[in-house]
Backbone as JSON, one array per atom type, in Angstrom:
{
  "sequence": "XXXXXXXXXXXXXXXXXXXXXXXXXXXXXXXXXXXXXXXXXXXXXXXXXXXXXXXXXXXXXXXXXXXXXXXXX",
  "N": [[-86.63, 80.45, -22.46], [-88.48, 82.67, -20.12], [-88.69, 86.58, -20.72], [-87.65, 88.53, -18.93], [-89.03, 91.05, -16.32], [-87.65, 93.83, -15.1], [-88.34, 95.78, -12.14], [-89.09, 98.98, -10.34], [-88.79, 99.8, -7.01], [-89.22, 101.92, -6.19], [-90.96, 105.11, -6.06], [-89.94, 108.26, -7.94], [-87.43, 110.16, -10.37], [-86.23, 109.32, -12.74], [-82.46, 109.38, -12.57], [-80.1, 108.25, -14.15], [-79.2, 106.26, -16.04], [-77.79, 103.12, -16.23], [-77.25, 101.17, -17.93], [-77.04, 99.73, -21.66], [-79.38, 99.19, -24.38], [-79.45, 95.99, -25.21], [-77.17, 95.19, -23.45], [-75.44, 93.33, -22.02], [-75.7, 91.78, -18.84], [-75.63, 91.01, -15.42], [-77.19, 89.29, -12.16], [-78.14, 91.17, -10.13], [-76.67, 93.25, -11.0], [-76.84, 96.89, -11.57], [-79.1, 98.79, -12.78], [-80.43, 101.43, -12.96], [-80.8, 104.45, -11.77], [-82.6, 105.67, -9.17], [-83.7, 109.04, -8.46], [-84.93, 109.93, -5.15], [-86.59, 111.26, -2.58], [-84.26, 112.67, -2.23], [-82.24, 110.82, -2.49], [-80.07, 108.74, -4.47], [-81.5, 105.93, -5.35], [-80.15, 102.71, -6.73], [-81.86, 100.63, -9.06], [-82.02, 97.06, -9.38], [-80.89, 94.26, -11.41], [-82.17, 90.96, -11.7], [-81.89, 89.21, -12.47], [-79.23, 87.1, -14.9], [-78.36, 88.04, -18.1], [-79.69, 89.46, -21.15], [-79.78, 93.06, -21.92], [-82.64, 93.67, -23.11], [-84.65, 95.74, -24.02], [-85.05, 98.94, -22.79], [-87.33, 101.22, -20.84], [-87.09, 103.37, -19.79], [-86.93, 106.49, -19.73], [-83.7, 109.18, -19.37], [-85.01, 111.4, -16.62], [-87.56, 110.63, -16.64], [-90.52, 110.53, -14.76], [-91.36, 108.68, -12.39], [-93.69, 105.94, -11.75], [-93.69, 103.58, -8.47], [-93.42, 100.06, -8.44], [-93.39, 100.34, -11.46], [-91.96, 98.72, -15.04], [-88.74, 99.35, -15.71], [-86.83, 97.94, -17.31], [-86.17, 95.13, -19.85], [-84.97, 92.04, -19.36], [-83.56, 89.71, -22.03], [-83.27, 86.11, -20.68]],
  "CA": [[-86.89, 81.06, -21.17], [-89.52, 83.85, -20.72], [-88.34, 87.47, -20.6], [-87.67, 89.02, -16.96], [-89.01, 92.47, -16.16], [-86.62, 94.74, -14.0], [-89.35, 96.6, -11.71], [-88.83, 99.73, -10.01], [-89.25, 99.61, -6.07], [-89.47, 103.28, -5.51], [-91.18, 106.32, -7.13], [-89.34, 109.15, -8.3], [-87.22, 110.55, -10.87], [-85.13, 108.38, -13.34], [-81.52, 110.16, -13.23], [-79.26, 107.73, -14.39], [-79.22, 104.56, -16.73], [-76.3, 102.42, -16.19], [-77.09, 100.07, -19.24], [-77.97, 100.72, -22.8], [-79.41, 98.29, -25.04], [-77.88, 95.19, -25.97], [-75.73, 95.22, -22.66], [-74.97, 91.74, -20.63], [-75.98, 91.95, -16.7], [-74.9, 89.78, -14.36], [-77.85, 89.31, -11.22], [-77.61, 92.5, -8.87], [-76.14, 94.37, -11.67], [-77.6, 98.5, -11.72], [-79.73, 98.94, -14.83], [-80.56, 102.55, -13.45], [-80.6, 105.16, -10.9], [-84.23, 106.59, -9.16], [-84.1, 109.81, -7.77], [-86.45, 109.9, -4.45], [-86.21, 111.42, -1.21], [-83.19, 113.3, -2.44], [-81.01, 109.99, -2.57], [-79.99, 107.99, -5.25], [-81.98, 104.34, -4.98], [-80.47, 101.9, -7.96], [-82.65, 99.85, -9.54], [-80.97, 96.23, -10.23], [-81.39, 93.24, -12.31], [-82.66, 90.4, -10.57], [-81.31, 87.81, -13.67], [-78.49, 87.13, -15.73], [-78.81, 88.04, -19.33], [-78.86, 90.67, -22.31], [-81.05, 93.96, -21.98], [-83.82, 93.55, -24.72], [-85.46, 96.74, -24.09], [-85.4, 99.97, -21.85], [-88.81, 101.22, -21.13], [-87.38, 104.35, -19.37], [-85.3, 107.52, -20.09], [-83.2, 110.04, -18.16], [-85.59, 112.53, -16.18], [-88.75, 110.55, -16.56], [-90.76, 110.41, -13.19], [-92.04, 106.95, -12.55], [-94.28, 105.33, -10.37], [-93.73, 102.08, -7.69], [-93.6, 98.89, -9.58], [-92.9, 100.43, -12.88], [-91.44, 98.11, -15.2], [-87.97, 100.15, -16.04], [-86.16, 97.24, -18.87], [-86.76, 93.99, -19.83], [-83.77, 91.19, -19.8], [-83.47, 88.18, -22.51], [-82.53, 85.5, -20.23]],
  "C": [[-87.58, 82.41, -21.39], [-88.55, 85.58, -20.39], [-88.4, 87.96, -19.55], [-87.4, 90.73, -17.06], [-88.65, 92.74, -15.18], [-88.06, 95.55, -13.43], [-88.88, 97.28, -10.69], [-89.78, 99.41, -8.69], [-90.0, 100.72, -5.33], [-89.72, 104.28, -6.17], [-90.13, 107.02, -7.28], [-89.01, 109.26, -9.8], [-86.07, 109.87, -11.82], [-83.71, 109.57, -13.69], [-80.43, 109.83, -13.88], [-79.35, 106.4, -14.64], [-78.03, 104.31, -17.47], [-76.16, 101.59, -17.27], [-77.9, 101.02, -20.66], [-78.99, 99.06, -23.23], [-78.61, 97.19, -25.59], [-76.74, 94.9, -24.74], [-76.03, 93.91, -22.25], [-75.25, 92.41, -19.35], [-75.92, 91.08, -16.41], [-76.45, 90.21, -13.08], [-77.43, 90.44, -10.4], [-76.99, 93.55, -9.53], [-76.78, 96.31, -11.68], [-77.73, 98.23, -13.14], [-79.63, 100.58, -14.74], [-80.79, 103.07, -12.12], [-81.84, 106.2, -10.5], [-83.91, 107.81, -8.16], [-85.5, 110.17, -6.85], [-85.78, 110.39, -3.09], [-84.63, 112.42, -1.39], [-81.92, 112.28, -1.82], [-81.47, 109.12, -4.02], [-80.17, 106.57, -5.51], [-81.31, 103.18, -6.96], [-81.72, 100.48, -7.87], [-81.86, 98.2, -10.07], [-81.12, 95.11, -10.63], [-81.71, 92.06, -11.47], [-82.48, 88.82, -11.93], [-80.42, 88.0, -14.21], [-79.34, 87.3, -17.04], [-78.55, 89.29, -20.48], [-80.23, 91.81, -22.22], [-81.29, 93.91, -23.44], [-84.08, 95.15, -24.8], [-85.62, 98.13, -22.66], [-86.27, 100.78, -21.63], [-88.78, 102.79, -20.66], [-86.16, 105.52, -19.97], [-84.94, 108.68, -19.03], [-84.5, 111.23, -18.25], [-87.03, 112.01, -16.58], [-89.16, 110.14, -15.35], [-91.48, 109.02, -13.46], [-92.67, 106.53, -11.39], [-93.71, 104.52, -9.48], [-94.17, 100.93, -8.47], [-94.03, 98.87, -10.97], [-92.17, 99.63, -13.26], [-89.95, 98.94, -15.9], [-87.24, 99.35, -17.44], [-86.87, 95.77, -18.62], [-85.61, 93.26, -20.59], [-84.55, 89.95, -20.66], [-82.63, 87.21, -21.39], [-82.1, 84.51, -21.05]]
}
């Protein structure tokens, strides 16, 4: 099965990543937390599986349909 990228819905400010590497997620799980608008929007997995790769780190600003991790399903 091909690899499923987590994509960020809303610009801002990455302040908080709920997974590391290597974690298990369950569908709907929080990978990570976008500062925008002065609220806290999570970001959340949209597959079961094991985070491969996290593409972002705390306090980097990010665009709209940034790809933030990328699950092994």
């Amino acid at each position: 099965m091909p690899d499923i990228k987590i994509i960020t819905e809303v610009a801002g400010r990455v302040c908080s990543l709920a997974v590391t590497t290597g974690s298990n997620v369950g569908d709907g799980d929080e990978i990570a937390f976008i500062e925008a608008m002065k609220m806290e929007i999570p970001v959340t997995s949209t597959a079961s599986g094991k985070i491969k790769t996290i593409l972002v780190k705390l306090d980097d600003v990010i665009a709209e349909g940034q790809v933030v991790a990328i699950i092994e399903a």
